[in-house]
N, CA, C and O atoms as CSV, one atom per row, in Angstrom:
chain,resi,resn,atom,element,x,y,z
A,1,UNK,N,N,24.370,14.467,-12.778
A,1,UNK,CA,C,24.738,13.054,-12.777
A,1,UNK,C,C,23.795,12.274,-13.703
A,1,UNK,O,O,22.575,12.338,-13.557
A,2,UNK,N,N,24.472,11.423,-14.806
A,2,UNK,CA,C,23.362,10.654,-15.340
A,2,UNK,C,C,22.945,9.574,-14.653
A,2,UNK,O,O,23.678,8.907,-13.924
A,3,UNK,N,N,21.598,9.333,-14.885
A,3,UNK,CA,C,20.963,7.973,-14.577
A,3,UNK,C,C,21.401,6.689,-14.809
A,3,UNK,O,O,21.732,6.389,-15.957
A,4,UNK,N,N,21.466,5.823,-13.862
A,4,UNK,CA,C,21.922,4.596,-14.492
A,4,UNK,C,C,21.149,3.898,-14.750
A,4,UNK,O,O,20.068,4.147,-14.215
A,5,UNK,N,N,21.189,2.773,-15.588
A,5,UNK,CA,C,20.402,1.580,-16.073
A,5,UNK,C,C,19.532,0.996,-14.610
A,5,UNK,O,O,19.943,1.037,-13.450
A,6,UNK,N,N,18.180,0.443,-15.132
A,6,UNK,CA,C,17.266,0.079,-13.896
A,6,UNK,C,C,16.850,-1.648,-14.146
A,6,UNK,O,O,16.001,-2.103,-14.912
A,7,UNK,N,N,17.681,-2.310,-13.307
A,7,UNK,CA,C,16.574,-3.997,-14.101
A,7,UNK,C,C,15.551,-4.242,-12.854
A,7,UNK,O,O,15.887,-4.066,-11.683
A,8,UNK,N,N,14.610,-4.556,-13.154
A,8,UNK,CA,C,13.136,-4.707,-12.511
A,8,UNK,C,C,12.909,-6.398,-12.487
A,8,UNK,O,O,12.748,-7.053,-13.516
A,9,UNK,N,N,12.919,-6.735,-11.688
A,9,UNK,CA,C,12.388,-8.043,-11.882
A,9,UNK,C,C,11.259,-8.694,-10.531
A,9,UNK,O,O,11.263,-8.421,-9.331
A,10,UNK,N,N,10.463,-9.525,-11.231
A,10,UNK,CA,C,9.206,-9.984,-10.771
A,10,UNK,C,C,9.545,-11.506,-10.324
A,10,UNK,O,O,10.052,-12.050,-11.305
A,11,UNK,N,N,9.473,-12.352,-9.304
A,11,UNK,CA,C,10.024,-13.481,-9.052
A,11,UNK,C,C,8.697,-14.577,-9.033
A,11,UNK,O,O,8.192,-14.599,-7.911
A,12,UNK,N,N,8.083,-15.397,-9.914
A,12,UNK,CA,C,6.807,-16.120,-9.729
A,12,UNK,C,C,7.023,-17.688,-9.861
A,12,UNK,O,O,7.471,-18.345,-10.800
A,13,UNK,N,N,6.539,-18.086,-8.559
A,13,UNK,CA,C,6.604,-19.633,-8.046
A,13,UNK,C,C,5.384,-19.982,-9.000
A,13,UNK,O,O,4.389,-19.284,-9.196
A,14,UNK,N,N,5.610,-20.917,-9.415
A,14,UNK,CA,C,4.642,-21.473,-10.269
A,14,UNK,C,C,4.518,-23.191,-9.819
A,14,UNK,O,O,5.449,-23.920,-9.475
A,15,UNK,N,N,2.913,-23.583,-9.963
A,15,UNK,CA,C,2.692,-25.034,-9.564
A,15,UNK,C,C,3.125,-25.594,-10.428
A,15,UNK,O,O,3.143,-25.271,-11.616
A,16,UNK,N,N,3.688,-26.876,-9.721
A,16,UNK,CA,C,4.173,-28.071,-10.580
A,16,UNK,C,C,3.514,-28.301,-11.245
A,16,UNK,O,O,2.383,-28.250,-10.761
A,17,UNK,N,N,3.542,-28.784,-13.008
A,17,UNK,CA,C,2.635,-28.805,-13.934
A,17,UNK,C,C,2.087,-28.052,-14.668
A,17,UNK,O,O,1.360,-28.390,-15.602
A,18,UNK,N,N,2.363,-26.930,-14.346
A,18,UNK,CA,C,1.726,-25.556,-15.302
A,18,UNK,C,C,2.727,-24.538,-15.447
A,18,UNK,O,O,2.581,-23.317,-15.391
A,19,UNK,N,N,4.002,-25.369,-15.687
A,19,UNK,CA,C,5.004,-24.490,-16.254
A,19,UNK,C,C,4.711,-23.820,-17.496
A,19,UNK,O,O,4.809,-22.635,-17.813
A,20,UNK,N,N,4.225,-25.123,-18.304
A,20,UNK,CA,C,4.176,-24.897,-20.048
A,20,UNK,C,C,2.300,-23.614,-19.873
A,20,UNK,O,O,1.864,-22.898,-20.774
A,21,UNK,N,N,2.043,-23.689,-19.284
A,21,UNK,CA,C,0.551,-22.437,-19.058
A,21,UNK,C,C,1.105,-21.238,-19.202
A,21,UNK,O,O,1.031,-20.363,-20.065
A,22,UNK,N,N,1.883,-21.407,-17.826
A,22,UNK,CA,C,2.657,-20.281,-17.271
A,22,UNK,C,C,3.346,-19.600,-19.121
A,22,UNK,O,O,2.743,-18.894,-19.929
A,23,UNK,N,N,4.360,-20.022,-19.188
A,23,UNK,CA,C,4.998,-20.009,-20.167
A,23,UNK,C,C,4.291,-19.182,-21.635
A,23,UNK,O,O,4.863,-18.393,-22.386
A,24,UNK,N,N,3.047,-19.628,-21.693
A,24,UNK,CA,C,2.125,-19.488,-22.656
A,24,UNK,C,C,1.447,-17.951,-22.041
A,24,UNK,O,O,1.230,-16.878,-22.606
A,25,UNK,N,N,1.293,-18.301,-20.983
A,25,UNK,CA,C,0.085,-16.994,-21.043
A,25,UNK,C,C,1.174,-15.666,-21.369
A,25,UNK,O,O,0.729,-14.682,-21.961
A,26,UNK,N,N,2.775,-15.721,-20.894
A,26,UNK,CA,C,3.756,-14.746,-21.135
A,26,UNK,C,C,3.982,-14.466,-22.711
A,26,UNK,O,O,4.308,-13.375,-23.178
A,27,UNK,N,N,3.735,-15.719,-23.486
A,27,UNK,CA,C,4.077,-15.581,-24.789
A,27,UNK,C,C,3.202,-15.098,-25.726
A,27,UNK,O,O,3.434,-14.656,-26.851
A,28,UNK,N,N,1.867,-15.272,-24.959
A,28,UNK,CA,C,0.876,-14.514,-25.763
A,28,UNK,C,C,0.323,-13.443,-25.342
A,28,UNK,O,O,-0.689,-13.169,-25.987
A,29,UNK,N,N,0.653,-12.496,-24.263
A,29,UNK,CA,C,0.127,-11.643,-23.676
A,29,UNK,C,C,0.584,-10.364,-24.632
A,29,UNK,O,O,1.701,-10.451,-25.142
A,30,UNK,N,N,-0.114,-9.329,-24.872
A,30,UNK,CA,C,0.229,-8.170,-25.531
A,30,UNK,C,C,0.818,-7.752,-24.389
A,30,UNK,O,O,0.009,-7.653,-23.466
A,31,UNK,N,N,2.685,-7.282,-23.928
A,31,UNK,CA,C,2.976,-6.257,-23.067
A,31,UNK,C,C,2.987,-4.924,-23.085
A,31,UNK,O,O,3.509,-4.201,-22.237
A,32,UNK,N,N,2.407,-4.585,-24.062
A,32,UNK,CA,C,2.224,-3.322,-24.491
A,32,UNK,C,C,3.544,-2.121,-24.205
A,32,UNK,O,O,3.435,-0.898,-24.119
A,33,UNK,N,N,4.654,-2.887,-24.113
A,33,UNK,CA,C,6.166,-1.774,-23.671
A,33,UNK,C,C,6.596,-1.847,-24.976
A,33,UNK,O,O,7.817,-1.900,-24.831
A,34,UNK,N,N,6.326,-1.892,-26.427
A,34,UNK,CA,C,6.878,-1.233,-27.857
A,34,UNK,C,C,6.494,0.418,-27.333
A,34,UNK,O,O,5.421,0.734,-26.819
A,35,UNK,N,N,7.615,1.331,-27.596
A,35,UNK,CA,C,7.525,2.422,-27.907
A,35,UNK,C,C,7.638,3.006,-25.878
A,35,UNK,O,O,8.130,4.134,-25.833
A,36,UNK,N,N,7.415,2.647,-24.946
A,36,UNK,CA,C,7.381,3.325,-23.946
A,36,UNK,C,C,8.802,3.685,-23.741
A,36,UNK,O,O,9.877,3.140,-23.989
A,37,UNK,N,N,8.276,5.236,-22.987
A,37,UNK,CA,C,10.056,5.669,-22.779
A,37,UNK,C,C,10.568,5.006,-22.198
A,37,UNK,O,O,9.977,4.494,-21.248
A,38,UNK,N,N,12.032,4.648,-22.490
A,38,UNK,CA,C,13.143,3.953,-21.209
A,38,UNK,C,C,12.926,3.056,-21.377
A,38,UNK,O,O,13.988,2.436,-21.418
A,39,UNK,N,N,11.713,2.102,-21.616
A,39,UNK,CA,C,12.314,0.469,-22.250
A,39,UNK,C,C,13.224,-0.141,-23.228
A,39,UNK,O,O,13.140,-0.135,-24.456
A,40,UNK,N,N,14.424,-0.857,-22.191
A,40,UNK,CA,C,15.238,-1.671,-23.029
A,40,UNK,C,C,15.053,-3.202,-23.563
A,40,UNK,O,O,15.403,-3.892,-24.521
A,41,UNK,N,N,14.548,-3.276,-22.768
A,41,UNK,CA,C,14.472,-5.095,-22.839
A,41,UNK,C,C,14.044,-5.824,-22.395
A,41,UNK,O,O,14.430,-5.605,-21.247
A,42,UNK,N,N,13.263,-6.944,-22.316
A,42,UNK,CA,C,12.556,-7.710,-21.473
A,42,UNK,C,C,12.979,-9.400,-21.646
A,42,UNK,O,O,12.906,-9.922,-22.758
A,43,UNK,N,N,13.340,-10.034,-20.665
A,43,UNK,CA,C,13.469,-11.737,-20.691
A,43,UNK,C,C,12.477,-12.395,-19.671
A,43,UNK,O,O,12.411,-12.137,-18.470
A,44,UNK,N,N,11.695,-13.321,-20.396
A,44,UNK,CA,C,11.331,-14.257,-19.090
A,44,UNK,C,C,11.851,-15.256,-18.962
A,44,UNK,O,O,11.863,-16.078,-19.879
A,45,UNK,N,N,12.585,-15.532,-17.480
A,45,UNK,CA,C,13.296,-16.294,-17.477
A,45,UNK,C,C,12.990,-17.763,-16.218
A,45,UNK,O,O,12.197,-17.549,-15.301
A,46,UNK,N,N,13.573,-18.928,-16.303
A,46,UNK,CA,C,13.443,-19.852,-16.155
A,46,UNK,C,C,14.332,-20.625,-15.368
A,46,UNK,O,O,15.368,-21.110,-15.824
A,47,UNK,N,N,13.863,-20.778,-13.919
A,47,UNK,CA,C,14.577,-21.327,-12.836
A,47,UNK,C,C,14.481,-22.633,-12.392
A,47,UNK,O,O,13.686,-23.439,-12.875
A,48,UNK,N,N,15.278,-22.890,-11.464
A,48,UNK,CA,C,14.614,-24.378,-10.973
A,48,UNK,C,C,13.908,-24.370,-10.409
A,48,UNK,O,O,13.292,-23.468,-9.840
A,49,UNK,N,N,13.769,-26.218,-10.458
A,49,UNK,CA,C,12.024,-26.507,-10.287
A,49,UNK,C,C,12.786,-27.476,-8.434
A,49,UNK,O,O,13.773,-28.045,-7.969
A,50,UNK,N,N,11.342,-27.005,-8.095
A,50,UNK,CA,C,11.516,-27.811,-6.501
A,50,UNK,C,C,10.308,-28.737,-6.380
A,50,UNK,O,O,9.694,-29.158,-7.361
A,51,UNK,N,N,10.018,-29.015,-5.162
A,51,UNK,CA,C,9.154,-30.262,-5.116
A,51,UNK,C,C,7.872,-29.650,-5.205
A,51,UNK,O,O,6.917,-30.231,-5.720
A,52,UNK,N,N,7.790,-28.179,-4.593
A,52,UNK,CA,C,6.534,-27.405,-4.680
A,52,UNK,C,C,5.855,-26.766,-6.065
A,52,UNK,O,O,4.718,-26.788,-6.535
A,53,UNK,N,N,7.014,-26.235,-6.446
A,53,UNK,CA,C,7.401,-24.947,-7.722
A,53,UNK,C,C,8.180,-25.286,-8.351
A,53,UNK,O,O,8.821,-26.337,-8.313
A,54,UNK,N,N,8.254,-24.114,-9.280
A,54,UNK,CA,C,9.386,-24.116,-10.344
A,54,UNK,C,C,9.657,-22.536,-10.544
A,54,UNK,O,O,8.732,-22.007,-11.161
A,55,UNK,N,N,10.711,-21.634,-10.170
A,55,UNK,CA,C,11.087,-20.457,-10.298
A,55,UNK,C,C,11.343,-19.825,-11.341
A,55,UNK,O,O,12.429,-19.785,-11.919
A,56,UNK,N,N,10.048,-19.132,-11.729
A,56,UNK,CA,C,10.404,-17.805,-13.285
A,56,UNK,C,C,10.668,-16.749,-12.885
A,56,UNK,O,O,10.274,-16.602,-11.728
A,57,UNK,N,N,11.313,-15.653,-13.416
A,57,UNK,CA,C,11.410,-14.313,-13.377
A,57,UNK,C,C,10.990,-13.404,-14.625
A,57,UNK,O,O,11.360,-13.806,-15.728
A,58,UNK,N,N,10.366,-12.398,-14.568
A,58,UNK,CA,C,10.581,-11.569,-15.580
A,58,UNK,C,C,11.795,-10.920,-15.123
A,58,UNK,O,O,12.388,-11.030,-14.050
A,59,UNK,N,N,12.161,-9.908,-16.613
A,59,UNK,CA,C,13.366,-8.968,-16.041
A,59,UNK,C,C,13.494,-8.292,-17.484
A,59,UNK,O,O,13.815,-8.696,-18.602
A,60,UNK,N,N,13.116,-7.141,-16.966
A,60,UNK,CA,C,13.385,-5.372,-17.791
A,60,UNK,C,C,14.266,-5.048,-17.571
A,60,UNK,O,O,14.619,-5.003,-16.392
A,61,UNK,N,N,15.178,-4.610,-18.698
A,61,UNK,CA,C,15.797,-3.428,-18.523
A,61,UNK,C,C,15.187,-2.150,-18.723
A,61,UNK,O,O,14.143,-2.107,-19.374
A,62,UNK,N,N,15.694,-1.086,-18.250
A,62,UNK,CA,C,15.108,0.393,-18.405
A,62,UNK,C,C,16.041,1.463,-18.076
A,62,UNK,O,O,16.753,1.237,-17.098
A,63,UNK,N,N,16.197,2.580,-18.673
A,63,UNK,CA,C,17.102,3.801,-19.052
A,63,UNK,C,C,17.476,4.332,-17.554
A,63,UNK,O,O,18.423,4.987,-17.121
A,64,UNK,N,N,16.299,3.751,-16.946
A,64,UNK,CA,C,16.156,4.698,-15.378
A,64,UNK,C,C,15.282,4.482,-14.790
A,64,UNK,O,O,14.203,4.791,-15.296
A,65,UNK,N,N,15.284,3.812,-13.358
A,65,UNK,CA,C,14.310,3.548,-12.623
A,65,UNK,C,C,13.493,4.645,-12.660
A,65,UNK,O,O,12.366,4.262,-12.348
A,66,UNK,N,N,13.504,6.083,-12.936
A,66,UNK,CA,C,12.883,7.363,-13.157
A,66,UNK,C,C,11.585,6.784,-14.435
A,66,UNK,O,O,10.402,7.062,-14.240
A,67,UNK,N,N,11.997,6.027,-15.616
A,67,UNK,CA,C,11.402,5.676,-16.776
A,67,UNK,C,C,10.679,4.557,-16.446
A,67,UNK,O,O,9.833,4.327,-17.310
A,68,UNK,N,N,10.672,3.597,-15.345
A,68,UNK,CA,C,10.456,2.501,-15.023
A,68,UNK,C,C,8.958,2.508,-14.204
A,68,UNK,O,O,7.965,1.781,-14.189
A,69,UNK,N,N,9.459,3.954,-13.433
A,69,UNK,CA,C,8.180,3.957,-12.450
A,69,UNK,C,C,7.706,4.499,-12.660
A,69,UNK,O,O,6.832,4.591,-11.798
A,70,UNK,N,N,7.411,5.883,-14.233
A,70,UNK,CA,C,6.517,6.388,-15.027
A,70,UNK,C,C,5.810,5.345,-15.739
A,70,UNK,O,O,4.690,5.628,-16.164
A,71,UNK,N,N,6.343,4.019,-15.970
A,71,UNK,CA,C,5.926,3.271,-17.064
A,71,UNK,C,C,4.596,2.474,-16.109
A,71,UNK,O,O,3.594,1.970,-16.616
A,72,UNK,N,N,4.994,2.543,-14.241
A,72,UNK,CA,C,3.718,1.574,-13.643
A,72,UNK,C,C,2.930,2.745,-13.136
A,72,UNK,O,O,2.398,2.514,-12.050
A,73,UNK,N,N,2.659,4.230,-13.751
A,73,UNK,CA,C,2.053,4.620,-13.065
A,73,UNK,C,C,0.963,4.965,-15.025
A,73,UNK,O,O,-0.026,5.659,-15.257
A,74,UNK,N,N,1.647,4.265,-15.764
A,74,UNK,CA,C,1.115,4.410,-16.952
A,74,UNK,C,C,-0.293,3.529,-17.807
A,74,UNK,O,O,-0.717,2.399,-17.565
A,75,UNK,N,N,-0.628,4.226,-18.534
A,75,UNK,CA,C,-2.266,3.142,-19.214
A,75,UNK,C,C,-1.332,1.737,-20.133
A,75,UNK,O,O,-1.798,0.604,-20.245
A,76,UNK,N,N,-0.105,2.133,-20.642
A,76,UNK,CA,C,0.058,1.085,-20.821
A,76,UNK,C,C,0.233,0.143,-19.554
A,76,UNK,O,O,-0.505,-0.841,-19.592
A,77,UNK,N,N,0.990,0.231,-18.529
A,77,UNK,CA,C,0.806,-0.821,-17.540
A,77,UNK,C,C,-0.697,-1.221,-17.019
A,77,UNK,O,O,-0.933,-2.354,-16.599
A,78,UNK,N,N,-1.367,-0.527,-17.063
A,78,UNK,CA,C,-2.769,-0.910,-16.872
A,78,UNK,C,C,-3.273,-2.454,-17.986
A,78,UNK,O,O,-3.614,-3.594,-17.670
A,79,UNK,N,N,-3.131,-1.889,-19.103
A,79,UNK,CA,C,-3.114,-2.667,-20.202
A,79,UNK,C,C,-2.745,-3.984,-19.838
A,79,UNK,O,O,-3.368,-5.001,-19.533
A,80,UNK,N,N,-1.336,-3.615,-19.980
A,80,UNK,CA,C,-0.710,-5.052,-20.152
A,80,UNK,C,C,-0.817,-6.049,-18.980
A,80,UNK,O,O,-0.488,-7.232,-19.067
A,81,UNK,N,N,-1.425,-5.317,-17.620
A,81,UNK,CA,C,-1.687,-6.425,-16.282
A,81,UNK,C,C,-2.826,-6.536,-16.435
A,81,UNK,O,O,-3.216,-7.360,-15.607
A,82,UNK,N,N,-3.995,-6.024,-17.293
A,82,UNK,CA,C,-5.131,-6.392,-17.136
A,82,UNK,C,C,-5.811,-7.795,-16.756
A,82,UNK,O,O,-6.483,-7.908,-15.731
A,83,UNK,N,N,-5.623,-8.726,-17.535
A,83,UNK,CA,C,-5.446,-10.362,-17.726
A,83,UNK,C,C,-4.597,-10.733,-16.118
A,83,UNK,O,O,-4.650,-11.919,-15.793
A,84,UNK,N,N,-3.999,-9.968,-15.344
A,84,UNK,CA,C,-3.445,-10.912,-14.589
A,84,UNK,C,C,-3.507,-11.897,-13.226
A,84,UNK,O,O,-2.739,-12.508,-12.482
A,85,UNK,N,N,-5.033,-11.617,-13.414
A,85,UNK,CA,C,-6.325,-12.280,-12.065
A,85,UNK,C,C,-6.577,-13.659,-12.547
A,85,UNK,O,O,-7.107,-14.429,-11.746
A,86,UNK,N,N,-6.138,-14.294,-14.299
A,86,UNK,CA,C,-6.709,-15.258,-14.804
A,86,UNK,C,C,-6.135,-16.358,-14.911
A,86,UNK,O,O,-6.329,-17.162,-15.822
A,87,UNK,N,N,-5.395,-16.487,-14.010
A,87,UNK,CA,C,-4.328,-17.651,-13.537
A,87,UNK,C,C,-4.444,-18.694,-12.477
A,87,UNK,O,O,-3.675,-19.578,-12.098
A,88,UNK,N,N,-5.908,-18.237,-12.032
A,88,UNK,CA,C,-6.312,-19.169,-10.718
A,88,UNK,C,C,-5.379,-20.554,-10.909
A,88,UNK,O,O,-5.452,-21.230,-11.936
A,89,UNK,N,N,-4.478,-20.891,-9.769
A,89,UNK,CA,C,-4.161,-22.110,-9.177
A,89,UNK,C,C,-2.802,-21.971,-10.154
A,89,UNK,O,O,-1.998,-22.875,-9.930
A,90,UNK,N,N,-2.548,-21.397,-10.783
A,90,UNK,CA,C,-1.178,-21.210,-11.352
A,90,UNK,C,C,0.380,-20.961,-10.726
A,90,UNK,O,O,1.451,-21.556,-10.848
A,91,UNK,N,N,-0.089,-19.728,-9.970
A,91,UNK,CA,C,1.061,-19.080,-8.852
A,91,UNK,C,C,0.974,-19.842,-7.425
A,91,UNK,O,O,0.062,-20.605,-7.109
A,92,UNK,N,N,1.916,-19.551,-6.743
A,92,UNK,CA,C,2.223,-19.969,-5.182
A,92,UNK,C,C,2.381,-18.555,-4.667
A,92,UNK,O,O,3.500,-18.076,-4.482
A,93,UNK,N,N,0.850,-17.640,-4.352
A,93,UNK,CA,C,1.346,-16.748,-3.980
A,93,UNK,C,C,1.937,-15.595,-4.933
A,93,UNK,O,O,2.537,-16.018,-5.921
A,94,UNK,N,N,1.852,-14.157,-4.776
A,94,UNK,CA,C,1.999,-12.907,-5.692
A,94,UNK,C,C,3.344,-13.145,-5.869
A,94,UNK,O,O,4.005,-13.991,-5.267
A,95,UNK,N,N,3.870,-12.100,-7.016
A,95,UNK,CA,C,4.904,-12.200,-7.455
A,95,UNK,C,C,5.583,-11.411,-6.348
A,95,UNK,O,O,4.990,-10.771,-5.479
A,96,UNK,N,N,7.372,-11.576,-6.535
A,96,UNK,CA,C,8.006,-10.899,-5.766
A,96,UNK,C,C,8.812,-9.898,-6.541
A,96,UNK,O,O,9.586,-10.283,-7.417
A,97,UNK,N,N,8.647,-8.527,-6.227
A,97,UNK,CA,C,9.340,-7.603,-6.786
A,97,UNK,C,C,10.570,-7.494,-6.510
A,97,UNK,O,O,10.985,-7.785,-5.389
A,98,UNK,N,N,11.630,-6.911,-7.804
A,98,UNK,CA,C,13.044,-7.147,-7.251
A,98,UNK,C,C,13.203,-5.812,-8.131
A,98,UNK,O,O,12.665,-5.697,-9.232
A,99,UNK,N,N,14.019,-4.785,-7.518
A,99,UNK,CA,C,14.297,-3.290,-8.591
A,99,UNK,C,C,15.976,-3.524,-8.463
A,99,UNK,O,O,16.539,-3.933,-7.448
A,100,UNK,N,N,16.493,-3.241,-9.471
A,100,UNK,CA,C,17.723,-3.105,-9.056
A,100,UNK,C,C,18.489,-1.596,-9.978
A,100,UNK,O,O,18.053,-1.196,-11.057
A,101,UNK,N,N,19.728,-0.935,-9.201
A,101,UNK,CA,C,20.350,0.221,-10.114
A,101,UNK,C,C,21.781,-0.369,-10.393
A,101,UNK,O,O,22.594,-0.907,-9.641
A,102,UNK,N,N,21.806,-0.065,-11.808
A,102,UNK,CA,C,23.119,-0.914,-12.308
A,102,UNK,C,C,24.596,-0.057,-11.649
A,102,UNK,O,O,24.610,1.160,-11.833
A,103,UNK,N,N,25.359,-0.455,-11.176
A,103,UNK,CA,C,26.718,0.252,-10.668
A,103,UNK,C,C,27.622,0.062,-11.508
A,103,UNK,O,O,28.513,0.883,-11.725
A,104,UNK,N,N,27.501,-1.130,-12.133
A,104,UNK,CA,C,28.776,-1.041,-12.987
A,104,UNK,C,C,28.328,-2.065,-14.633
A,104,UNK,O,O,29.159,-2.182,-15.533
């Protein structure tokens, strides 16, 4: 049976006011996923805002949740989360993981 497509996504409440931070630290971060197996694609994406937060997501695609969870047991994932303690007062709380397997 082949593998199906894997989208991964990370759900991060962000404080009112440090959208455009938020925003920045994603745009300048080296993610270091050029060249890793099974990466398709990556969006960060941009939700509504509430009285507390404002809702971003990342979201990967990948060949196979098989390629996905080689990639967090990998030095590039080391890499690319290194930086991610340096956000004091940024988040509401850790991100929320979301895995999903494509059906159709």
């Amino acid at each position: 049976m082949e593998s199906a497509l894997f989208i991964a996504m990370n759900r991060f409440r962000v404080a009112p006011g440090r959208e455009a931070d938020f925003e920045e630290v994603w745009r300048a971060r080296d993610s270091h996923l050029e060249g890793v197996p099974g990466f398709r694609e990556f969006q960060l994406l941009r939700g509504p805002s509430h009285e507390d937060h404002t809702l971003f997501a990342s979201h990967s695609i990948w060949e196979s949740r098989e390629a996905f969870e080689a990639w967090t047991k990998s030095e590039a994932f080391r890499k690319a989360h290194a930086g991610a303690g340096d956000t004091k007062g940024m988040y509401l709380g850790p991100p929320q993981f979301e895995g999903f397997d494509v059906v159709l």
